[in-house]
Every structure is written in C-alpha cells, then in structure tokens.
C-alpha positions as CSV (number, residue, x, y, z in Angstrom):
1,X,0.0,0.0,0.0
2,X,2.7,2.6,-0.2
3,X,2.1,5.8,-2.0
4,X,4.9,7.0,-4.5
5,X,6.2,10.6,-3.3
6,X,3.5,11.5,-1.2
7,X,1.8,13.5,-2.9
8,X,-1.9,12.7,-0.8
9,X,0.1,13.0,2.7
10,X,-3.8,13.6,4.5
11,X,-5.4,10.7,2.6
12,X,-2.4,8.4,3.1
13,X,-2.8,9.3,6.9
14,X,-6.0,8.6,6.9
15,X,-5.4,5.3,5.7
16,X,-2.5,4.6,8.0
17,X,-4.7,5.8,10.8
18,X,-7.9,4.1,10.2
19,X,-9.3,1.8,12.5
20,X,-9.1,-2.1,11.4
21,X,-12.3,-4.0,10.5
22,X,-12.1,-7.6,9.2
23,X,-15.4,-8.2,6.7
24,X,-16.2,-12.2,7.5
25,X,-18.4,-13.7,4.5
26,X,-21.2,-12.9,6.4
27,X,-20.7,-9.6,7.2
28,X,-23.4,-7.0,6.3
29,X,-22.9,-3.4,6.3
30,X,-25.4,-0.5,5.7
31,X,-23.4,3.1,4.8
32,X,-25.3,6.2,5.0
33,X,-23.8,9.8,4.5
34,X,-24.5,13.4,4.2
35,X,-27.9,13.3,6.5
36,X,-27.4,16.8,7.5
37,X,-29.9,16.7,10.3
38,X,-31.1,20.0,12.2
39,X,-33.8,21.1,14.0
40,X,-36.5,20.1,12.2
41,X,-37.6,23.0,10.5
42,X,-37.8,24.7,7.6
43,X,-34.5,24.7,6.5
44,X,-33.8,21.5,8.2
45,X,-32.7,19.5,4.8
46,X,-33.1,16.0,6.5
47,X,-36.4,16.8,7.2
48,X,-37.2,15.8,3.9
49,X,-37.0,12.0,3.7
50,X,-36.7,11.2,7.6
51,X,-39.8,9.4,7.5
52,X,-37.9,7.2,5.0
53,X,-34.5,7.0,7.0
54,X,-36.5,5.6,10.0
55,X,-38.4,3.1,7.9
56,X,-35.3,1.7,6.2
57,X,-33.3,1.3,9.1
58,X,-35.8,0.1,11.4
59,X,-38.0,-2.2,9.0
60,X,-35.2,-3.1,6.9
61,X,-31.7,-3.3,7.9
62,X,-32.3,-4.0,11.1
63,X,-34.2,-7.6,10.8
64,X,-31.7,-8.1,8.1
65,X,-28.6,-7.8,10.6
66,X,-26.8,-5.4,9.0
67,X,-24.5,-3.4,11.1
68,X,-24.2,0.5,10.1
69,X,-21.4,2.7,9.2
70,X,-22.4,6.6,9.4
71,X,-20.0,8.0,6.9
72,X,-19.8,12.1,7.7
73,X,-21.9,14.9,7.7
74,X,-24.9,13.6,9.7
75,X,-25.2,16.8,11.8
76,X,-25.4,19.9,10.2
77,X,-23.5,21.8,12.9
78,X,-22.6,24.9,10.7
79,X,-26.8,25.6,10.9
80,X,-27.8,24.0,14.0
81,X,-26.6,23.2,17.9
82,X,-26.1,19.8,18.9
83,X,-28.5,20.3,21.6
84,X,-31.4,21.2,18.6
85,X,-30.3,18.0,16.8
86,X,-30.4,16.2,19.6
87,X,-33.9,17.1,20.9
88,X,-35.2,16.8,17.4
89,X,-34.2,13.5,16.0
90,X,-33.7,12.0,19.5
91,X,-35.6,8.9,18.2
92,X,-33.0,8.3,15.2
93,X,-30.4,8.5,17.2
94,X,-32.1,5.6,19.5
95,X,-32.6,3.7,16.1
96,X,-28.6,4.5,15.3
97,X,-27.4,2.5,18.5
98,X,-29.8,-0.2,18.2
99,X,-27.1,-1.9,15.3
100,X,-24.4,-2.5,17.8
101,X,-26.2,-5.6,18.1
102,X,-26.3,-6.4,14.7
103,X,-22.3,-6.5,15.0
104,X,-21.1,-2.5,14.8
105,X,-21.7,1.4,15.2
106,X,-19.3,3.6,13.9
107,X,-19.7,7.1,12.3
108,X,-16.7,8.8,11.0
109,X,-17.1,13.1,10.9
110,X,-17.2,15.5,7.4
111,X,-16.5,18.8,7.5
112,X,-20.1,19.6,8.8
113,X,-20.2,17.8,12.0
114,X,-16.4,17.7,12.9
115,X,-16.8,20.1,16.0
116,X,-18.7,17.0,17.8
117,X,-15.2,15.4,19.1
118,X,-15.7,18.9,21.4
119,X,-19.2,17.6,22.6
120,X,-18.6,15.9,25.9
121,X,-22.6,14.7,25.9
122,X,-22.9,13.8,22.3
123,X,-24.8,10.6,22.2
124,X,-22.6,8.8,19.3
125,X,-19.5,10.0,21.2
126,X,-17.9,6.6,21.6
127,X,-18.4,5.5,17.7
128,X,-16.7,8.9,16.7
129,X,-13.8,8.2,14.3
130,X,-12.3,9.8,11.0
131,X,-11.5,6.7,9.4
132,X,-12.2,3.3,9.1
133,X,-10.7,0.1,7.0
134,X,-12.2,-2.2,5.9
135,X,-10.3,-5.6,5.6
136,X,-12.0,-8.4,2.8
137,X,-9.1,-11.0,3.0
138,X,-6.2,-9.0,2.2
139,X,-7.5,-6.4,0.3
140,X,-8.9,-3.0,2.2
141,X,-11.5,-0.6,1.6
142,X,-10.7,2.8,3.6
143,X,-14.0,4.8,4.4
144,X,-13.7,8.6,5.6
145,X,-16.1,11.2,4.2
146,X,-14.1,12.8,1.7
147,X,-13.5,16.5,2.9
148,X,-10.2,15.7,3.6
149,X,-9.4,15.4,0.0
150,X,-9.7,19.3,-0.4
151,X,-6.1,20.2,1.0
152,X,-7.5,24.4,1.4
153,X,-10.7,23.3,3.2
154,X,-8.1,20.7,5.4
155,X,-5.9,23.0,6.4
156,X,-8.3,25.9,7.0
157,X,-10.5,24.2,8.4
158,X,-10.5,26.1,12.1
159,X,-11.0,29.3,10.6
160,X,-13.0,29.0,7.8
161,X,-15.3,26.7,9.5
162,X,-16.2,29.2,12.4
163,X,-16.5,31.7,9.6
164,X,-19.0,29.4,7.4
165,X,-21.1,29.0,10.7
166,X,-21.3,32.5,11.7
167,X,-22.1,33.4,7.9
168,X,-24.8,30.2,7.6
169,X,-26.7,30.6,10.8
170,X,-26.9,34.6,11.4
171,X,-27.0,35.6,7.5
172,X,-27.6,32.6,5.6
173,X,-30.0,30.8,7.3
174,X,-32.1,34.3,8.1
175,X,-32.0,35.5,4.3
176,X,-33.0,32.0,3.0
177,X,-29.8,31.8,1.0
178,X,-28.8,28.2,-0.4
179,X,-25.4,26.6,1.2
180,X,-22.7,26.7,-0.3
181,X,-21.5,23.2,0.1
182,X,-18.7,21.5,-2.4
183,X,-22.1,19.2,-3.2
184,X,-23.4,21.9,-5.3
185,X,-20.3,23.4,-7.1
186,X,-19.3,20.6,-10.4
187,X,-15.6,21.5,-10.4
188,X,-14.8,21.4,-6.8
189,X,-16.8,18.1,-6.5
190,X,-14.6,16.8,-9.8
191,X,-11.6,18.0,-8.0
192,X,-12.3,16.0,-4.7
193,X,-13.2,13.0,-6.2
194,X,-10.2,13.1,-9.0
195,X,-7.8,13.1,-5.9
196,X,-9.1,10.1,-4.1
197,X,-9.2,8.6,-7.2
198,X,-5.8,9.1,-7.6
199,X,-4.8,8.3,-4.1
200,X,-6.6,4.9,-4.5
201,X,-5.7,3.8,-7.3
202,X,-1.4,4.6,-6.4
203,X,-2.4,2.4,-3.0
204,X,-4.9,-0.4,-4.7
205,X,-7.5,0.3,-2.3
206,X,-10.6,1.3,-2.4
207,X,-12.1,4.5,-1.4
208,X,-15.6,5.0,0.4
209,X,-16.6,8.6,0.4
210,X,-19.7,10.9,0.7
211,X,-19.2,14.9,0.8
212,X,-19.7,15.2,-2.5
213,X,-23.8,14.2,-2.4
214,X,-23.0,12.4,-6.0
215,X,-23.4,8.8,-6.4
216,X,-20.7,6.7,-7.3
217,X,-20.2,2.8,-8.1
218,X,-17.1,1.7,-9.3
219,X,-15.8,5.5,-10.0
220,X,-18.4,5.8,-12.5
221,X,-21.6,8.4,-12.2
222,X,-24.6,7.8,-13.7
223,X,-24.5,9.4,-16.7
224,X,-21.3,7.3,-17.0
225,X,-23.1,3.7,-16.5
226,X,-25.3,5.0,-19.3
227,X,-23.1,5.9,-22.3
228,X,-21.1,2.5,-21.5
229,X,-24.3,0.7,-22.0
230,X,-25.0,2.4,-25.4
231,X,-22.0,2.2,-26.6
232,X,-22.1,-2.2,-25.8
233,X,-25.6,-1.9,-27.2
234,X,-24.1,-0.2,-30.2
235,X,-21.5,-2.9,-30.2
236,X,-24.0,-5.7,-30.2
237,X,-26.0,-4.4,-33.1
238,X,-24.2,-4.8,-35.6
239,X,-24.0,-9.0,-35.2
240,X,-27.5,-9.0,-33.9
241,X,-30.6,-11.0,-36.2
242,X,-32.9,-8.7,-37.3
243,X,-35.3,-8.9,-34.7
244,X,-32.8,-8.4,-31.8
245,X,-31.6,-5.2,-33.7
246,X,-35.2,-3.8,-33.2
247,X,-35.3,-4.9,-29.2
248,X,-31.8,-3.4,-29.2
249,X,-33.1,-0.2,-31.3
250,X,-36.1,0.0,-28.4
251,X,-33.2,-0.3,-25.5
252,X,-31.0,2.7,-27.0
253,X,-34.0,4.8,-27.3
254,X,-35.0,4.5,-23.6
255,X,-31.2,4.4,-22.4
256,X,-31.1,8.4,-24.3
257,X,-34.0,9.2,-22.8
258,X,-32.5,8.3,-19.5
259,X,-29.4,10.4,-20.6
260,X,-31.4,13.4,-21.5
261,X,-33.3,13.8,-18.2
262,X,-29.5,13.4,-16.7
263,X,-27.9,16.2,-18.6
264,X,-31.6,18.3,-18.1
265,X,-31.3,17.6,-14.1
266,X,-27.5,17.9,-14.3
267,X,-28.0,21.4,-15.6
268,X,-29.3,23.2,-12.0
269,X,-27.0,21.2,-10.1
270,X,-23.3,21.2,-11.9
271,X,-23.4,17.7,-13.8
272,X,-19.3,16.5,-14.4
273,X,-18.1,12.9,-15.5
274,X,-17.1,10.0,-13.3
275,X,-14.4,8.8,-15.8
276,X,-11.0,10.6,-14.7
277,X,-8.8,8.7,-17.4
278,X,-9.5,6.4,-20.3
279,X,-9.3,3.3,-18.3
280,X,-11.8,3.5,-15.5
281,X,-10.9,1.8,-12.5
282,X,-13.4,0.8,-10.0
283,X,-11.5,2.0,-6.7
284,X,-14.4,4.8,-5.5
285,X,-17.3,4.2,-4.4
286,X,-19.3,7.2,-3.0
287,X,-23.0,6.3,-0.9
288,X,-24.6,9.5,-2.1
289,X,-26.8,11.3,0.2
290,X,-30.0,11.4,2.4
291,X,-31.1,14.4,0.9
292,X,-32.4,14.1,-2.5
293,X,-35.2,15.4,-3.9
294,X,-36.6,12.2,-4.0
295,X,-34.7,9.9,-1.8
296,X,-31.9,8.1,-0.3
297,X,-28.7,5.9,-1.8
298,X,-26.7,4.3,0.4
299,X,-24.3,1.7,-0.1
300,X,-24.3,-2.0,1.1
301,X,-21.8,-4.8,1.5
302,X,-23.1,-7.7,1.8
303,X,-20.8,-10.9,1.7
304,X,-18.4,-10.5,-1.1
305,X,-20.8,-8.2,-2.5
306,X,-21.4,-4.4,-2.7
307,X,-24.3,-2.8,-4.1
308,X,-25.6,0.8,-4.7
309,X,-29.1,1.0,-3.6
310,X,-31.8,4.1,-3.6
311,X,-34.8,4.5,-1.6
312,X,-37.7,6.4,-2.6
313,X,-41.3,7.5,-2.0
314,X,-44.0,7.6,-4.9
315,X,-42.4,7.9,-8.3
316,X,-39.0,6.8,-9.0
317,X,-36.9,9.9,-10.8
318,X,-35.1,8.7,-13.8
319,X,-32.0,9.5,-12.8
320,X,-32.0,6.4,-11.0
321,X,-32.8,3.7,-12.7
322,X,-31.4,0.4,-12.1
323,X,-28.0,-0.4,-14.6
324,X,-28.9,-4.1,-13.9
325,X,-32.9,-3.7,-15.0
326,X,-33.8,-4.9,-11.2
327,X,-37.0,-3.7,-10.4
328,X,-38.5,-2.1,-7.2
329,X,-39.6,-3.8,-4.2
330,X,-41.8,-2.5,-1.4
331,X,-40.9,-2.6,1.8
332,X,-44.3,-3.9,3.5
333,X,-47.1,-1.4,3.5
334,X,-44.9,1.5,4.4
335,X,-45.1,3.1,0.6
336,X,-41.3,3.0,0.5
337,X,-39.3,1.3,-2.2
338,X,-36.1,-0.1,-2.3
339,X,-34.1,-0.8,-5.9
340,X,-30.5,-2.0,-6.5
341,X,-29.2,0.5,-9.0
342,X,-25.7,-1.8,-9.6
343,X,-24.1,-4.6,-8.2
344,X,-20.6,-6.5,-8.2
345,X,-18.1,-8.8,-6.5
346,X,-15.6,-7.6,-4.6
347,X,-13.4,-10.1,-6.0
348,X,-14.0,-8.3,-9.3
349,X,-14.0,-4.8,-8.2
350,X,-10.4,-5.8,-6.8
351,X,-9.1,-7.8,-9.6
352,X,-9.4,-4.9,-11.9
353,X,-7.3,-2.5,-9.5
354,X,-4.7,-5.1,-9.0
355,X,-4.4,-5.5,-13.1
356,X,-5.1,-1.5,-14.1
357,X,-4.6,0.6,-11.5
C-alpha cells in the first residue's frame, strides 16, 4: 500500500490511521452519508425524507442484521446546535445504536459535523472516528467522508469553518440563501473526487466517500453507466438478427432518454463525468446522500458483494434507474421502495485495481 512521493500526505494518513475491520463472509454493512440533520424545521434538509431513513433502518436493515457505518456529515453543525439536533431527532439517534447488536456502530465526521469530538454529551460520542478500514481478505477498503481530499478546506478548516457557521446561521440561514457546500459546485466536486481517485488507485485500495452528495459505483456516475451501455448496445448491433436489432433499437432509445433527463437535471445542479482517465478503475465508491429530492442511496456490502441501492417515496426519478434492469420492491405497507441500481463482487472490483490501476 505505499504511495509513491506522497503527494496525498492527508489521505495516506487517513489510511494509515484508520481503524481495522475484518469483513467475514457474512458480514453485512449498511453506509449512509451526508444526512445533514437539524432542527426540524424549515431549513432542516433532512427533514425531507426522515420518514424514510426511520423506515429503512428500522424495518429493513435491522431484521436483516446489518451493522451500520455513518459516513460524515450527519449533523449539520454549521446551521444547528447539537442540543437542537439532539432534541429533534432523539428517536434516530435511539434507532442508530440499536445496530451494535447487529455486529457494529461507527460514524466517521465531514467537514459539517467535525466540531462533535468537542461535545462531551454527544450521544454517538464513543463511535466517533475519521476513518475506518475495511479488511475483505487482504485487500482493504478505507472509508472517511471525503473532505479531507480538499487540502485548502483541510488546512483551514478552524478558521474558515467558524466563519462558514457564523455566515450560515446569522446571514444565511435568516435571508434564506442556499449553502454553499462543495455538493453543489461541479468543479470542486470533480476535484475531490479526482484526488481520491488518484490516491486509491497509487495504494490499490478502495475509497468509500460521501461529501460530494454524487453517487458513485465503481468510480463511474450515472450518466457514466449509461453511455457505456450504449456504446455495448451499439456494439451488439451490428452482429445482432434482425429482430434483436429492433429490441436493441427499443433499449437505445429509452437508455437516451434516461441520458437526457440526466444532462436536463444535471443542468441546476453542476453535472461532471465520473471517468477521470481512459481506463476506468473501479477503486471509489461514494453512498450518495439522504437528501435528495426524491430519496436516499446508500451503499451495502453484503458478503463479497457491494451494491448501490436508492430509496424512494412515490415515483421513481429517472435518474435512478437500475444499470442491472432490477425492479423495485416495497418494503411492507410503508409506501417505500427499495431498488438495486448496480451490483458487483468484490473479488471483481479488486481484480481490476490489482491488473489496471
């Protein structure tokens, strides 16, 4: 695992730092970032899909013995006390600890909730870390929340973070104007994610981040996943029988439709490429966020497998739409859905950084 020259000295610490985890083929893990909770009103983002964090957690991962991994940001301290938070989403916070008995607890801090190893009563006080790895036989997988990739915001961070706070809770938060987070700013979120790239791929790891808010699955975005299909479908057509030209035909036409509402959504929020060179290697993963317009990705391992998953309320958006055609499931009577938007073994997802990387 040895980095040549250095050049991500705060990542490679993170890594050497991290706290050790061995993954057993049994092993399930639920990670969940960027859930930005406040005080539960109006400018309390989590607020949004709570109803569906609870559900998931309590009705799903739960029974299903998965242990939980809260990877950054899950207080928004630069707009909210602890105290606030605390009295607000007390009952989370009870659904949080119940996992320990699944197997684990741990919650690593972003750059909005970092200020909590200061809290003396915080309730998650003892599963407080910055980074944790991962070990599935001898290969690891490092999870931190991805802020630290910014080597300005790192270094700053003291100063400029008391600054943000005074500017988002006595101006900001007053005036009604919109954070501004490194989620909502394309090249700053291309540069972030370009450096852990970089950093993993030079120590053949992988890298679980949030911070960003953008999905990942094997470094690739979305919009990523669907050009590569085109372009096999593309590949495929010319070889194809007639009538498999026509099925493939119908498949190209819905994938660019897909595409379309991508680069139309991608539009108000700052839509950049997940391919960083001409070989993409599958050595970031990033769980998304709680936030969305319409709901929730996480990421799970389970076994030797990892999975991208989203959960929504009422109509799924198009901008996630399963890469394997899997098709939503309901959990119970609750109105939620879960889907698997992509899939893979770690053994593959591993085999290609040992060979490309």
């Amino acid at each position: 695992m040895r980095l040549h020259q250095k050049k991500h000295p705060h990542l490679e610490r993170l890594l050497t730092t991290a706290k050790t985890i061995s993954l057993e083929s049994s092993s399930r893990v639920l990670i969940l970032s960027d859930l930005h909770m406040g005080n539960g009103g109006r400018r309390d983002e989590f607020k949004r899909n709570a109803d569906i964090v609870q559900s998931m957690l309590e009705d799903y991962y739960l029974p299903e013995r998965y242990s939980l991994v809260l990877n950054g940001d899950v207080e928004e301290l630069f707009k909210f006390s602890v105290e606030d938070i605390a009295e607000r989403w007390g009952a989370v916070y009870d659904l949080f600890l119940r996992f320990e008995k699944n197997g684990f607890l741990w919650k690593t801090y972003g750059n909005h909730d970092a200020d909590l190893f200061e809290e003396r009563n915080y309730r998650l006080s003892g599963h407080l870390l910055e980074s944790i790895r991962f070990m599935f036989g001898d290969e690891a997988l490092l999870l931190f929340h991805g802020h630290q990739a910014s080597i300005l915001l790192w270094e700053t961070y003291p100063i400029v973070s008391r600054a943000v706070v005074l500017f988002l809770r006595y101006i900001a938060k007053p005036m009604g104007i919109r954070n501004f987070s490194s989620a909502y700013n394309s090249r700053r979120r291309f540069a972030i994610e370009k450096s852990i790239y970089d950093f993993s791929n030079q120590a053949k790891i992988v890298s679980i981040i949030g911070h960003t808010h953008r999905p990942l699955f094997e470094s690739l975005s979305k919009v990523d996943n669907l050009n590569y299909q085109i372009e096999e479908l593309c590949r495929a057509y010319s070889s194809a029988a007639q009538d498999e030209r026509l099925a493939i035909q119908e498949q190209i036409s819905d994938l660019k439709i897909m595409l379309d509402a991508c680069f139309t959504e991608g539009k108000k929020i700052g839509l950049r490429s997940g391919r960083y060179n001409n070989i993409v290697i599958p050595s970031v993963f990033n769980s998304g966020c709680a936030i969305g317009k319409r709901g929730v990705t996480a990421l799970e391992i389970d076994g030797d497998r990892i999975r991208l998953v989203y959960w929504f309320k009422g109509k799924q958006g198009r901008r996630f739409v399963s890469d394997r055609n899997n098709h939503p499931e309901q959990l119970g009577n609750t109105g939620f859905y879960r889907i698997v938007l992509n899939e893979d073994h770690l053994d593959y997802v591993f085999s290609r950084i040992r060979l490309l990387a």
